[in-house]
Structure formats: C-alpha cells, structure tokens
N, C-alpha and C positions, 0 to 999 in steps of 0.2 A: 483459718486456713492460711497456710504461708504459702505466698505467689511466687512465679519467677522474679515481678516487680520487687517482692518483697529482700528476696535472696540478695538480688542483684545491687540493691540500697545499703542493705548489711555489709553485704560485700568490700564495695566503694567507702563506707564505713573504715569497715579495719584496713584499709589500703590506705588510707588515708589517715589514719591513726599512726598507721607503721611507718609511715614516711615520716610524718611527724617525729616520732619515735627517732627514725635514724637522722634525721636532721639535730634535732637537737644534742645525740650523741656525739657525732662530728662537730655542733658548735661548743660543746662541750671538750673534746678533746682539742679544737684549736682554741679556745681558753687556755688552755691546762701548759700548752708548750708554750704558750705568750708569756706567761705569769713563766715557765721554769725558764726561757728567755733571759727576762730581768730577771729573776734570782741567779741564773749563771754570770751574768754579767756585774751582777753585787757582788758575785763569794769573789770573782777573779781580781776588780778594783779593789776591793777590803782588802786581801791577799797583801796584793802588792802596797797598799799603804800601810799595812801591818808590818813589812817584811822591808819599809824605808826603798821600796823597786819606783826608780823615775818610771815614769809613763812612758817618755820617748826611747829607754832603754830596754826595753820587752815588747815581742811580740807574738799575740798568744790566739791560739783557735781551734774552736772544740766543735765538734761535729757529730753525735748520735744517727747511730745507722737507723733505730727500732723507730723512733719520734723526728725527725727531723731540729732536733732542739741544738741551737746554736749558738755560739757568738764569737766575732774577730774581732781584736783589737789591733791594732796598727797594721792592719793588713794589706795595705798597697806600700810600708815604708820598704825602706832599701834593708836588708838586713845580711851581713856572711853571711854565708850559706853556710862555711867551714865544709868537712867532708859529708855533711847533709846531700850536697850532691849526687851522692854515690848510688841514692834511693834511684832516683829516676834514669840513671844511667845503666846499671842493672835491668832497670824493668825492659830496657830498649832491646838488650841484649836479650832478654830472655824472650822477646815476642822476634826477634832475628831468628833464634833458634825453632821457634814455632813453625815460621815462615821456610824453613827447611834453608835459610839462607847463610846457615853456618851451624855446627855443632858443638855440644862440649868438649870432643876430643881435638875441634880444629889448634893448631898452635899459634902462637904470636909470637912474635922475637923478640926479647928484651934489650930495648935499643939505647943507647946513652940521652935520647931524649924523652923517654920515659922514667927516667930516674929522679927520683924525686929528694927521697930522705934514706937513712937506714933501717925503719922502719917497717916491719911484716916481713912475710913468708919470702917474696921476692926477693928483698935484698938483702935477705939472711941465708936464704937457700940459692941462689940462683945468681949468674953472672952476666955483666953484658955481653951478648951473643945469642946467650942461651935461648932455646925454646919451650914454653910453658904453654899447658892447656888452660883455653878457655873457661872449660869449668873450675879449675886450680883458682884464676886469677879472679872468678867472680864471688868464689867463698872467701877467698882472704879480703875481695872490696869489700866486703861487709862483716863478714865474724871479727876482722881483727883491723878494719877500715884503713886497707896497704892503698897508698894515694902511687906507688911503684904499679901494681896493677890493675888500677882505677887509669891512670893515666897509658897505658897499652894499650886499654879498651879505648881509650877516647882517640890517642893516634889512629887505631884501627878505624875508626870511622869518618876519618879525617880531618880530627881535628877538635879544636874547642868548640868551634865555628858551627861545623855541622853537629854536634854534639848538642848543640844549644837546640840548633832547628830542631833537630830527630826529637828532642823531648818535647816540643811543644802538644805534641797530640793529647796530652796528657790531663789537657786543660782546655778551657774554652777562651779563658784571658786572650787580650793581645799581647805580645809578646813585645817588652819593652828594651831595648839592648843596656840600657843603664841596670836591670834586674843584672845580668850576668856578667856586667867591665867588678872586676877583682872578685868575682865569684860571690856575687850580690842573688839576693835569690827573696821575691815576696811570700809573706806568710799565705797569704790568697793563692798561689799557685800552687807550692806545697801540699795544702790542704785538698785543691784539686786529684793532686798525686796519689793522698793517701785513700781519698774518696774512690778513685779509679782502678785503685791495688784493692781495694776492700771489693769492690763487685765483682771484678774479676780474678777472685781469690784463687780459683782452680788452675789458672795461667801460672801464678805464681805462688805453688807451694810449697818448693825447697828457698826461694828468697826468704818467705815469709817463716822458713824456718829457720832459717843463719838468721834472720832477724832475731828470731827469739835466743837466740846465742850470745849475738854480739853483746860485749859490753855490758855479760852479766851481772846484776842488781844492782847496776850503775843510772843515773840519771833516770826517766819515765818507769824503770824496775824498782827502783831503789825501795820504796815503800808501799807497795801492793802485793797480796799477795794473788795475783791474777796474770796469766800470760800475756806479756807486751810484746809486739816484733816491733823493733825501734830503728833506728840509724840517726845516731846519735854525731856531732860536731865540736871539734871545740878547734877555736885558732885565735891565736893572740888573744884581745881580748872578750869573743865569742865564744859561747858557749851555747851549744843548741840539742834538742832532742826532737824528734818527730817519730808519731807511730801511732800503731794501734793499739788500742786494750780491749781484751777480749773479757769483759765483765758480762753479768749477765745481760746486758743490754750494749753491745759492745759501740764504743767511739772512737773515732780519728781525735787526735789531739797534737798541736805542732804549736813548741815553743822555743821562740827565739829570743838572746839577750847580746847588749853587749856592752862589756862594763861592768854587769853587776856583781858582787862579794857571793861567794862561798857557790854561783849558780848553779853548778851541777848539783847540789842538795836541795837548792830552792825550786828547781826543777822537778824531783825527785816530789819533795813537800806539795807543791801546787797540784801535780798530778794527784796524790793524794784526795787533795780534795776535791780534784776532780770524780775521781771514783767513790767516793764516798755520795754527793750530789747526784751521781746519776743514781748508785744504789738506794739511795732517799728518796728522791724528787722524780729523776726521771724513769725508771724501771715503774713505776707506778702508773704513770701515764695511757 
C-alpha cells in the first residue's frame, strides 16, 4: 500500500534529483564559457602574433549577447577614438528626441565653427549660414561619417565639454578626462556603448540601420557574410571599427589600432574569426 509518507519521500526524491539535475547543468554551462573564455583569448593573441600586431598597438573586445563569453584586451589604454565617436553621440541625440526635447525636422545653422573638412553631405551640399535638419545631419554622422555634421550636433549641445558628460550614461566606468584630451576614447567604455545599443535596440532602429550602411563591406563587413551596424574610424595613424554582428548568436565587438599595416583588412580578418568561434564554439553553449 503507498502512503502519504510514502508519496511524500518519492516526492522530495525527484525534487531533489531535479535540482541536482539543474545544478549541474548550470555548472556545466559556466564550464563551457570559462574554457570558450580562454579559447577566445588564444584565437585573438595567435591572430595577432600571426598577423606581426604589437600587443600595445590593438585594442580589442568581444562580447556575446546569448552566453556572456568574453575578452578585452587593452582595455583601459588610451586609444583615438577617430570618428568612433560618432556612435555614442548619435545615441544622445536620438534618446533627446525620445525625450520630446527636440526633433528631426528641428534645424541647426551651419556655422564656420562647425566646419570641419570638405568632406560629406554638409559641405558638399550646403553653406555657412545655412540651415539643415537634425535628421539630415544625423544620417550623414553615420552612413558617410561628415565630422561637418557630427560637429553641429556637438555645438548644439554645447560643446565638447558637455558632449563628453552627456555620454557618460552610457557606461558605468568613471569617467576619466585623459579618455577624451585629442579624442582618446577606452576600449572598456565603447563596449559599454555597444552593450547599451544592443538592449535597447528598439530606441535605436534607424541608427542601427545607417549602421548597417555605413562604410559598406569595409572593415567588421569586410568578410562576413552576416549583418554588422558598425561605425567605423580611421585618422592618421588609427584605424578603428566597432559594432554589432548579428550572427546567429549575436556579439558586440570593438577594435582599436594604431600603427598597424594594412588595418582596415586586418580588422575585417580578425572579425572573421571572430564569427567563425562564435559559430563553432559559442553558438553551441
């Protein structure tokens, strides 16, 4: 005859089987990203001593949205930002316009101290005086990276100064002012950025679609065949890309060089294998 005692025994039995069960699952799965851990952190150093990349001259961090599997490499050094900046400056504006605190139709005046280069839509199309929309000057920041209308947007806020502050929310770091004396910018914050753009993806789906534009099959594009929205850098001898890859397990990825030969393809390359590792190693997790 089976009792209550008896039911209740059996019970406490498989409740306690199943914990077991999911316990070791979970110590199973935080194995699995420890071990892909160090195998990302082997392919990225191999990479770069295959490919003759000084250590002190890249700075590189990769972030899996699905696993949390990670690694940064020089990720507190100083590194140009070049127009990498653009990413986080963008996202300001776009949560302004959220905030109902300005729109795309509002205008900006293109003033002589906005003027930067000959470069893009602004100072191809347009003259000092002129007035240009908001949403005009935030597709050319990014699809065609006009530092003419990147720079509008930053007067408009008053400045570098406060431009600096406004982006900090963006991150939980302290904010160091040597990060942004000649537009220095750490890989650690960045990756914050792109961490930040990725969860609140719904906030920003036309950036994230000029992303996917800019600087077609150039740099993090270059060799995947999978949607990246990047914003990509290059200045003197910097050369940088940051963005997302939308693989089947999608990740943040922000790399910085400066110095190194040929880096917009080595760029391009590493990403590579970067997507290759998650389609291997981490999609599996």
């Amino acid at each position: 005859m089976v009792t209550f005692g008896t039911v209740k025994t059996v019970n406490a039995i498989q409740n306690k089987m199943e914990k077991h069960a999911r316990e070791t699952k979970a110590e199973e799965k935080a194995r699995d990203i420890k071990q892909a851990d160090a195998k990302l952190k082997k392919l990225i150093l191999d990479f770069e001593e295959d490919n003759d990349v000084d250590s002190d001259s890249i700075a590189v961090s990769y972030y899996n949205f699905d696993t949390g599997v990670t690694y940064t490499q020089n990720g507190s050094a100083q590194m140009t930002a070049a127009s990498t900046y653009k990413l986080p400056l963008n996202m300001y504006m776009y949560d302004l316009i959220a905030k109902g605190k300005i729109t795309k139709n509002t205008k900006l005046t293109f003033t002589s101290s906005s003027y930067a280069d000959d470069y893009g839509i602004v100072s191809m199309g347009y003259s000092v005086g002129d007035s240009i929309s908001l949403g005009t000057l935030m597709e050319s920041s990014i699809v065609n990276s006009d530092n003419n209308a990147s720079l509008m947007m930053i007067n408009y806020l008053g400045g570098w100064s406060d431009y600096v502050a406004d982006i900090q929310k963006y991150s939980d770091e302290d904010a160091d002012k040597a990060d942004y004396d000649n537009n220095n910018i750490r890989v650690n914050y960045m990756m914050d950025v792109l961490r930040y753009l990725y969860k609140n993806s719904s906030d920003y789906s036309e950036l994230l679609a000029n992303m996917k534009k800019a600087c077609s099959g150039k740099y993090l594009q270059k060799y995947v065949d999978v949607k990246v929205a990047h914003k990509y850098g290059n200045y003197d001898t910097a050369q940088n890309d940051t963005g997302i890859v939308y693989a089947d397990s999608p990740y943040a990825v922000a790399i910085y060089t400066d110095g190194v030969t040929n880096a917009e393809d080595l760029i391009g390359r590493l990403n590579k294998k970067l997507l290759e590792f998650t389609n291997d190693t981490v999609a599996k997790i």
